[in-house]
N, C-alpha and C positions, 0 to 999 in steps of 0.2 A: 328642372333639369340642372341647370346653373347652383342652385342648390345643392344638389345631390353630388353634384362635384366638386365642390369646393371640399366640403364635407371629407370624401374618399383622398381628397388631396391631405386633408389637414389630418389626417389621420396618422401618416408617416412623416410629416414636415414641421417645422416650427410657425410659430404665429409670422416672422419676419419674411423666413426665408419664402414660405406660402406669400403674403403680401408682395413680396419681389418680382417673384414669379409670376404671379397673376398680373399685378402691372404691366412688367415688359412682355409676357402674350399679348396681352389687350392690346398696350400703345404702342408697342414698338414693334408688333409683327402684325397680327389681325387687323386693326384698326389703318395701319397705312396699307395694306390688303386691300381693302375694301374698300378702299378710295381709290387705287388701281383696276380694281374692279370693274367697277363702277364709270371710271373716267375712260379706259380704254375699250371696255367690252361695251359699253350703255347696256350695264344690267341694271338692273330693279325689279325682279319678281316679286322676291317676299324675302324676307331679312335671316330666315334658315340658310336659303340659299346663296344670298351676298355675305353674310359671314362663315358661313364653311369653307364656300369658295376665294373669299377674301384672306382666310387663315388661309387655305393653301398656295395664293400666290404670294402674301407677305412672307412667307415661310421660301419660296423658289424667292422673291427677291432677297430676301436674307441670306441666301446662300450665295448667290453670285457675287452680293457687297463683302461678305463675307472672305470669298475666296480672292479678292482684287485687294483687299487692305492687309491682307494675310501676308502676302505675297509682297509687300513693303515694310511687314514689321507695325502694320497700325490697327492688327483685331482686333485689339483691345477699344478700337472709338467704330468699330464698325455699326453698331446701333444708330452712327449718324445719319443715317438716312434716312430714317424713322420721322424724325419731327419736320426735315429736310419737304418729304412729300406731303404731311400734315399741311405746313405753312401751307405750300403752293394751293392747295386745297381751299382755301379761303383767303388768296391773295387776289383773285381773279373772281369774280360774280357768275362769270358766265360757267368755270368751273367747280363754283360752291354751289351755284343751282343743279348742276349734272350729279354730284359725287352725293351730298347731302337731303337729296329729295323721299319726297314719298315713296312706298313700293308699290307695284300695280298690279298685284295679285296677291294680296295677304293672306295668310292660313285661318281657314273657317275653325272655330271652337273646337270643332268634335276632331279635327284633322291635328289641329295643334295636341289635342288631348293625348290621341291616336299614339302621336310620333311621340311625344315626349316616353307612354309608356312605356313602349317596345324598345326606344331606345335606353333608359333606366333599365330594364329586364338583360338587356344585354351587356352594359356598361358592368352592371351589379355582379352578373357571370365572369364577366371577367377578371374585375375586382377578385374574386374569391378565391381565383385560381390561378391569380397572378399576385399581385403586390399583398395580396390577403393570405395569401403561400410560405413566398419567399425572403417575404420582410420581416424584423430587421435586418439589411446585407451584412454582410462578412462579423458575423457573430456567433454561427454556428454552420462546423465544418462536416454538419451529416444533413444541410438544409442550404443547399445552394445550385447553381444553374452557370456553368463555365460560362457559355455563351456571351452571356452580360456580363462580366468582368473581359471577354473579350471586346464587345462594345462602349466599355468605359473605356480598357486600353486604348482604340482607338481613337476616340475624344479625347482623351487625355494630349495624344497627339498632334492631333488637329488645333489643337491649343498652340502651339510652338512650331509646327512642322508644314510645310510645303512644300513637295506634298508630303498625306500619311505616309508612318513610316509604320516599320512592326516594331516595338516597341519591347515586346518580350523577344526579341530574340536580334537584338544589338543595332536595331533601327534599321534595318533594312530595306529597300523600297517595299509600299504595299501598293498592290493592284487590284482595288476592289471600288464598291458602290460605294463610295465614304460622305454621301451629301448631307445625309442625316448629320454624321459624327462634325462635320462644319457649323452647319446651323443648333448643335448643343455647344457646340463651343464659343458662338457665336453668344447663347442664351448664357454661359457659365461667366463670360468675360463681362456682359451687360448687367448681371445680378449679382456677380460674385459668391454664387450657390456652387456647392460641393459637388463636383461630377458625380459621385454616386448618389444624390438626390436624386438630383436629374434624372442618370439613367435608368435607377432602382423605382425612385417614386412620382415624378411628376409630371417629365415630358410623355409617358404616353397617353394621357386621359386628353390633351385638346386635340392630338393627331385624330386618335381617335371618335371624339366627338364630331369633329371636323369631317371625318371619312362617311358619319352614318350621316351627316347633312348632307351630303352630296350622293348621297344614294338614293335619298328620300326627292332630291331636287332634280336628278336623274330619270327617275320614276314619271315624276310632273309633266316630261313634255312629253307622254305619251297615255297621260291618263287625265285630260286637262277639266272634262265634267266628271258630275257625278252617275252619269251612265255609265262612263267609264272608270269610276272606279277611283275619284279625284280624291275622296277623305280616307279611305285607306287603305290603295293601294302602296305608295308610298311608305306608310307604318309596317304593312307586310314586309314590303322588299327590306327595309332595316334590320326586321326582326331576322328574317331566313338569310339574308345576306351575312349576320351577325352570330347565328348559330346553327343556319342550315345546312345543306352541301350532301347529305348523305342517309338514309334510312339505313338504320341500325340494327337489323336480324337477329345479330349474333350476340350471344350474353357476355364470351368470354373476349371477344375481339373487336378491333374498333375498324372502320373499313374508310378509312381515309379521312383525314381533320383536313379541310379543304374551308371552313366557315373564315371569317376573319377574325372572331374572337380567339380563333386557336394561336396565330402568331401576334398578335395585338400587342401584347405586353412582352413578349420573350424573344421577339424580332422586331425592334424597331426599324430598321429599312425597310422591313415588311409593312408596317403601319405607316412609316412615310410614304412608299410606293404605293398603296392603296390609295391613299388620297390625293397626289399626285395625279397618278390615271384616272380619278374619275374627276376632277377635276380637267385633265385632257379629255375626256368622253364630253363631257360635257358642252368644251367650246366646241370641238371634233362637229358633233349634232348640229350645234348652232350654225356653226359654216354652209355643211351640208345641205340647209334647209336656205331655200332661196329667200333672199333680203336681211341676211344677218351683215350686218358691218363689218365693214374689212377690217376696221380697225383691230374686232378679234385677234387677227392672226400674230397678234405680236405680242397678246395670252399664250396663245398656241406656240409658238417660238418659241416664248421664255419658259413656260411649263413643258416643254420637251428637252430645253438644254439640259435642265434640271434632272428630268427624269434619268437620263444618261446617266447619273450620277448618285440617283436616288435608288433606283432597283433596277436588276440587269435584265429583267422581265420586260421592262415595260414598253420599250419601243418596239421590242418584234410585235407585239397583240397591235400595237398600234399602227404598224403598218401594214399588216393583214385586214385591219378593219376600214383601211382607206382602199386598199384593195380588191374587198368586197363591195364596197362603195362604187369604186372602179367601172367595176362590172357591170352591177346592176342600173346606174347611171347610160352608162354605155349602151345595154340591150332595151334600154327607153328611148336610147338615144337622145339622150337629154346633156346638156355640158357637162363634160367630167374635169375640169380643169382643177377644181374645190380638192376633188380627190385625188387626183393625180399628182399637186402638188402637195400636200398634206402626206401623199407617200412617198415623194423625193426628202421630203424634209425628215419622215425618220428614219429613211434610210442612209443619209448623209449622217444625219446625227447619231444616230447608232455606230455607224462605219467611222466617223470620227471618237465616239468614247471608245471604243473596241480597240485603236489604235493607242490613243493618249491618255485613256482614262485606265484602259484593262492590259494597256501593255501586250494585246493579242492573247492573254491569259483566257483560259474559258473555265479557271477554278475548277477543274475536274470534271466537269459537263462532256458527256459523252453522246455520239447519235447509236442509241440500242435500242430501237424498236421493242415495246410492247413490256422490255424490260421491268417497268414500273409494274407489273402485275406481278411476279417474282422477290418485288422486295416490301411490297405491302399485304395487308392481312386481308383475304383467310390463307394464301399459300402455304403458310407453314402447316396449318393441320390439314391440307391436300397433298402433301410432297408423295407419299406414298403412291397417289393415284399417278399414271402415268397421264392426264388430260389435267395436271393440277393448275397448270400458268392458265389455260383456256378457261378452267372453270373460276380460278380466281377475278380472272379479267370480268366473264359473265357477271359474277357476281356484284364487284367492285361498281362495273358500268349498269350494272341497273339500279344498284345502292344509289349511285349517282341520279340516274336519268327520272328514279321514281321522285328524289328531292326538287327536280326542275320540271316537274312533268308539266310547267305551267307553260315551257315554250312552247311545246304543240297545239299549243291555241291562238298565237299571237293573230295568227291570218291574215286581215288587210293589211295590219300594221307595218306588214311587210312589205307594202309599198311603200317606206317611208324610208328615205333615204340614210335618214338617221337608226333606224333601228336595223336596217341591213348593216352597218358599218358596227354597229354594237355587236350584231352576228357574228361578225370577223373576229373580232375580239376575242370575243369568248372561243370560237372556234378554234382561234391561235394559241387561247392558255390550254386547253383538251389537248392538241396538237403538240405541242411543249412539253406537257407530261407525260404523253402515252410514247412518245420517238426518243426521248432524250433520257440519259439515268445518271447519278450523282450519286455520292456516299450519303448514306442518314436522308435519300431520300426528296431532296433537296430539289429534284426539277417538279413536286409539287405547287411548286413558288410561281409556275406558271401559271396552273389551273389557281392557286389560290389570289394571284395577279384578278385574274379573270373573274371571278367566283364573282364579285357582286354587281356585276352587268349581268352574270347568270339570272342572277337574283334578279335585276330590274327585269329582267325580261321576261323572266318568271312569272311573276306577279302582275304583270302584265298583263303575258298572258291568262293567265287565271282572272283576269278583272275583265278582258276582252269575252269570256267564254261566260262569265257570270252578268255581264250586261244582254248574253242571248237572250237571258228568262224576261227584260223586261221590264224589272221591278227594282228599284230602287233598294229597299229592303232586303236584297241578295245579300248581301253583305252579312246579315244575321245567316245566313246559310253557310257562308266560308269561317264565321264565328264558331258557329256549333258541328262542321264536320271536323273543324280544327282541334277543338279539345275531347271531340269522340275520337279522335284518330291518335292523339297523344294518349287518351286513356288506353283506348285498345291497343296497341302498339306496346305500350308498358306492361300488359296483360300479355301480351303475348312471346315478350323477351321472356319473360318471368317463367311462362306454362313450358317453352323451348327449352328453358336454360340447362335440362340433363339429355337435351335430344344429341347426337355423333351427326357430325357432316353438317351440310348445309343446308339439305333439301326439306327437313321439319322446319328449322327455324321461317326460312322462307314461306311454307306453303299456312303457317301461324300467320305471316304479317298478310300474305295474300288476301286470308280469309277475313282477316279485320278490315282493311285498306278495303274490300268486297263490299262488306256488311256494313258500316259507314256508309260510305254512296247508296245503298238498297234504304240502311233505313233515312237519312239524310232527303232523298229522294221521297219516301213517300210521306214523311211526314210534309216535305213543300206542297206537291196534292193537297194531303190531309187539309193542310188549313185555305188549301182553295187559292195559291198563290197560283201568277200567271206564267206560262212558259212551255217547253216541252221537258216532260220528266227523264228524258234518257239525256238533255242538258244538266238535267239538275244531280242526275246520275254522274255522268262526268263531273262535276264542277265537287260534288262531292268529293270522289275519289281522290283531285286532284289536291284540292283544299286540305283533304287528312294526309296527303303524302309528304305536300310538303311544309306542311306544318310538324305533322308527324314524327318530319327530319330533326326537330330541333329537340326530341326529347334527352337523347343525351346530356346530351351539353344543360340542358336544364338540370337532368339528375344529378350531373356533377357539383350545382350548389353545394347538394348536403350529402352527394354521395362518393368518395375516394375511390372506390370501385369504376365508376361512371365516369370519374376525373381523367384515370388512367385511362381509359380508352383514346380519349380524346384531345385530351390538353397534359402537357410536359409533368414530370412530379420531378422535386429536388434531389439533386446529387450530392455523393461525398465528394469531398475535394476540393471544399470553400476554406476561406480562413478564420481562424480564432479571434475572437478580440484584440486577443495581445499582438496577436499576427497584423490585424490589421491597424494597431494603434502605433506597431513600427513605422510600416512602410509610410502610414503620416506624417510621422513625424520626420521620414527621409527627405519627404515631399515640402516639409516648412523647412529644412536645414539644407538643402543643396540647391542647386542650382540647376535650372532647364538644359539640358545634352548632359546631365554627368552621366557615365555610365556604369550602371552598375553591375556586379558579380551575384549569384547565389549559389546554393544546393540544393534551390526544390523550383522539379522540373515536372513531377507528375503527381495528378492530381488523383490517382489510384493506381497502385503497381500492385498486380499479380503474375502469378507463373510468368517471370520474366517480361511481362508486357508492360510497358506505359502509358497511361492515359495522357498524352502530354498536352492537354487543353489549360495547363496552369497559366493564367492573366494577370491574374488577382493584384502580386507584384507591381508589375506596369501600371495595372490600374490604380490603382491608390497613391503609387508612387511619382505618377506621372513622370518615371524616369524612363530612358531606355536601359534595359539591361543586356548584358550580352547572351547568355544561355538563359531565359528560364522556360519555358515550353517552344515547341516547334510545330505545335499545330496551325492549321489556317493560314500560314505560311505561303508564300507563292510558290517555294521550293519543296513543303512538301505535299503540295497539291501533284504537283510535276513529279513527282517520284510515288508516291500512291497512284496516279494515272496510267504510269508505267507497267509498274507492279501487279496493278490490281489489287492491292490490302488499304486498309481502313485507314484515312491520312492523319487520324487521333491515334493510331498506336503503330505506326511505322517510328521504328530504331532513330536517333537523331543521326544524320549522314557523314559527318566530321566526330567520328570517334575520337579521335587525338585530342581534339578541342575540345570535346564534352570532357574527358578524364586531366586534362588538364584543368580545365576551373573547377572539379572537384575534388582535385588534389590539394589545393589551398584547402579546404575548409575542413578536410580527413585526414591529410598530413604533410601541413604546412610545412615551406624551404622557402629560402632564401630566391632560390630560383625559380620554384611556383609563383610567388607571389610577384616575381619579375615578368613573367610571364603577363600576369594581368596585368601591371602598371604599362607595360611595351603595347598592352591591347587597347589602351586608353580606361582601362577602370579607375575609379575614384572612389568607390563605394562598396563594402562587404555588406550584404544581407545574408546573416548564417541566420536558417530557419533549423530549429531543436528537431523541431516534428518529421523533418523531410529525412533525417541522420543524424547520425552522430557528428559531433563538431569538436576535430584538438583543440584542449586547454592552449595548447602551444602555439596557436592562430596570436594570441595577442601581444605575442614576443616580437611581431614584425609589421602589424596594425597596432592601430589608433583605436581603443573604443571607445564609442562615442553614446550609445544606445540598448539597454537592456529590460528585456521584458520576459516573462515569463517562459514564450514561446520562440523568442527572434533575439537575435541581438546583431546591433548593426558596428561596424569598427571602419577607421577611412584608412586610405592609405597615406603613409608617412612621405 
């Protein structure tokens, strides 16, 4: 696996800056991780799970060092606490024997095997559909993704700025989850790699490795023999955790990317927030379960300050699932203190980022009940029916429920304190998406928050219902209803795909998802295995659903058809070479706060509308500029919220000021150009492509910079 990523790294990066990179992961974030780890939790399972989870607290303590040396002007040496915790490590005996010892549970052959494939299978998907998409960045303007040039912007910030600021649109405060954009600039300042490396090709593949380690170590403490499912249930939960979430009926529509390979690469907060919270899940259980060391709680601590800051998701799941904890603690009457305080603590820390982190912003987040079925697919081709939201929701939540159908078998396991608490969890991301709506869709972030506790539980459950029959060898039974149920399944989009409405397509997967379990089931008879066949019947059905779920997303390897359903395709409205070999060269010639001017604000204008998602600028430039998009904005969240319309093509609100800085570069004066200097500009980016640009601009600038598509001029 190590291999295979380096590999996909080295595929978009140079021989040095890959070497850079891999070092300071290793040494300077993982590796004193996991001596944190270790020394404060007394972990030692098996080494998947102290480096995954070691990457995600070096990663939470790099943020916090991060933000404390920022804040003095000393980012640049923030990595020193890197070798800081090393030493300590092996200055003391008593904590080089705790940090550096054996592990106490190490991964049997076939387990190791297991997880490496499924997590390669997933890795490799995403790979294809991501950096295998959209790379090389800013080289061609009919093949790019606004979003991540909004995520460099921000990094770029986080570089110079305490706090973020908005960077395209004259530095303004920002009020968002920026923990990620710290800890890359954190990594950018320690290797001296190119933010768009970072954010284009390199930072997401350890997040993400990191995230399927801790789902597979998640899995662990509830599948701990092989009755229950210990070599590969773990592998399962990766795989459907990584591409599951949803059975697919429909040929033309995609019925919710809710997997974590869908934001993986193209929402980093998303892929830090993932691993984050299961990281929190994890100590969370530990607590839970009586005789865990207290000294956890000060994982737990740190990896929720963090989460605050990492995705705005992830403390509400987190304090619903100490509050199902609550309860069920409670009605045993057994001490709830574990949980009761575990939910003062996110609820404080939540109530504190909400004020200081989010500024009381709630980014557009609205409470609209059930809304979410109205803005996801199939509604559109139901609109006609007057029962279309109801049928969509039906649809949608069985799409869902048949991908997880594995929690209906958990059973005992549900006396366990810790997998009530997972309940909540998941419970709170469902809850999140179905009450709450957002433009583009975006309170998905709950459920996909959630989505791979779904999965551990899942596959849980389905290991708990495959240990009924008995037989060790089950496992060959979830093997082969799995690739009957993806064959059939793929049979049966294909025989649907000219059926109208949704009741064909459905009553296709019925009969496959049926016929799987029937034959699955009597071929376990046939060869005289032990159990009850109407177990073997369900364990079937189950195994082909949710296995089943991941065929999309599999199609999508080599299908574009299949892609779209499910995972993002490229936009117009990136930048040229020349375009981006400007804004470089802005970024080696000026200086951190200059501010800059342009004329390209939208990254596609039709019938009078603006896409105003344009970054690209800031990004690369690491400057602030004053005007150049207005999306993502705190101000035009708050005015799209108002309005109700789209906060990517809402009008910019200070017309005066937009036709002002466009008058400089359409028809330069003496007193336009005053105008900027009185606004603090220092720097003209006239981009060709966005308009036309007066010959007569250079009568009253400095030019400094010419390229094909941009040319940059300072002021005098």
């Amino acid at each position: 696996m190590l291999i295979l990523a380096i590999v996909l790294l080295a595929l978009h990066s140079t021989f040095f800056e890959l070497g850079r990179f891999v070092l300071f992961t290793g040494l300077a974030v993982a590796l004193p991780g996991f001596a944190l780890w270790r020394l404060i939790g007394s972990y030692g399972r098996n080494l998947v799970e102290d480096l995954a989870a070691g990457f995600a607290v070096g990663t939470a303590a790099q943020v916090i060092v991060y933000l404390a040396s920022a804040s003095i002007g000393l980012q640049a040496w923030s990595w020193v606490w890197a070798p800081v915790v090393l030493l300590l490590t092996y200055a003391d005996s008593d904590v080089r024997a705790r940090v550096w010892r054996r592990v106490d549970q190490p991964l049997r052959p076939l387990q190791a095997w297991l997880l490496a494939a499924s997590t390669a299978v997933v890795v490799l998907i995403v790979y294809r559909r991501g950096p295998g998409q959209f790379l090389p960045a800013y080289t061609d303007p009919l093949r790019a993704y606004p979003d991540l040039a909004f995520q460099q912007a921000l990094a770029a910030s986080a570089k110079y700025d305490v706090p973020i600021s908005t960077l395209w649109l004259g530095g303004e405060p920002m009020k968002y989850h920026t923990f990620f954009h710290q800890a890359t600039a954190a990594t950018a300042w320690g290797t001296r790699i190119d933010l768009t490396d970072l954010i284009h090709s390199l930072s997401w593949l350890p997040l993400f490795l990191a995230g399927c380690g801790l789902v597979f170590a998640l899995t662990t403490r509830f599948t701990p023999t092989a009755e229950t499912g210990a070599t590969w249930a773990g592998p399962l939960a990766v795989l459907i955790a990584g591409l599951g979430g949803a059975v697919q009926p429909l040929a033309d529509q995609g019925l919710g990317g809710i997997s974590t390979a869908v934001a993986a690469y193209l929402s980093p907060t998303q892929n830090l927030g993932v691993l984050i919270a299961l990281a929190l899940c994890i100590v969370a259980v530990d607590l839970l379960r009586s005789g865990a060391p207290q000294s956890r709680w000060v994982l737990l601590i740190l990896l929720a300050l963090v989460a605050a800051g990492a995705k705005s998701t992830i403390l509400p799941l987190l304090g619903l699932g100490f509050a199902f904890a609550f309860l069920q603690l409670g009605m045993a009457r057994k001490s709830t203190r574990t949980a009761l305080l575990g939910g003062l603590l996110s609820f404080v820390v939540f109530l504190a980022a909400l004020i200081t982190i989010f500024g009381g912003s709630t980014w557009g987040t609205q409470i609209k009940p059930f809304e979410t079925f109205v803005q996801l697919a199939p509604y559109p081709m139901l609109v006609a029916n007057p029962q279309a939201q109801l049928l969509s929701a039906a649809t949608t939540l069985l799409s869902w429920g048949l991908a997880a159908s594995g929690l209906l078998f958990v059973g005992r396991k549900w006396r366990d304190t810790g997998a009530v608490f997972l309940l909540g969890f998941a419970v709170a991301g469902l809850l999140g998406t179905l009450l709450t709506t957002q433009s583009g869709v975006s309170q998905l972030y709950f459920l996909r928050t959630a989505f791979p506790v779904v999965a551990v539980l899942a596959s849980v459950g389905l290991a708990n219902l495959v240990g009924r029959l008995g037989d060790r060898r089950a496992v060959v039974l979830v093997g082969v209803a799995g690739l009957l149920g993806l064959a059939g399944l793929a049979v049966a989009r294909a025989e649907s795909a000219d059926l109208r409405g949704i009741k064909g397509p459905w009553l296709w997967t019925a009969a496959v998802l049926g016929t799987v379990a029937v034959v699955v089931a009597l071929a376990w008879k046939a060869f005289r295995r032990p159990g009850n066949v109407f177990v073997a019947l369900l364990a079937g059905a189950v195994a082909a659903s949710m296995i089943g779920a991941t065929l999309v997303p599999l199609q999508a390897f080599v299908s574009g058809k299949a892609s779209d359903l499910v995972f993002a395709h490229p936009f117009r409205g990136g930048a040229t070479a020349a375009e981006a070999g400007a804004a470089q060269w802005l970024r080696r010639n000026s200086t951190p706060g200059d501010l800059v001017a342009t004329n390209a604000h939208c990254i596609i204008e039709r019938n009078g509308l603006c896409d105003s998602r344009h970054f690209w600028l800031a990004a690369l430039s690491e400057r602030p500029v004053l005007i150049e998009g207005w999306s993502y904005s705190n101000q035009a969240n708050r005015i799209a919220l108002t309005t109700g319309g789209n906060p990517s093509l809402i009008p910019y609100w200070n017309r005066e000021e937009l036709a002002a800085n466009d008058a400089a570069f359409k028809a330069p004066t003496p007193a336009a150009i005053e105008r900027l200097r009185t606004a603090g500009v220092r720097w003209l980016y006239a981009d060709h492509r966005a308009g036309d640009v007066s010959p007569a601009l250079r009568n009253y600038v400095r030019l400094r910079h010419a390229t094909l598509d941009a040319t940059i001029y300072e002021l005098r």
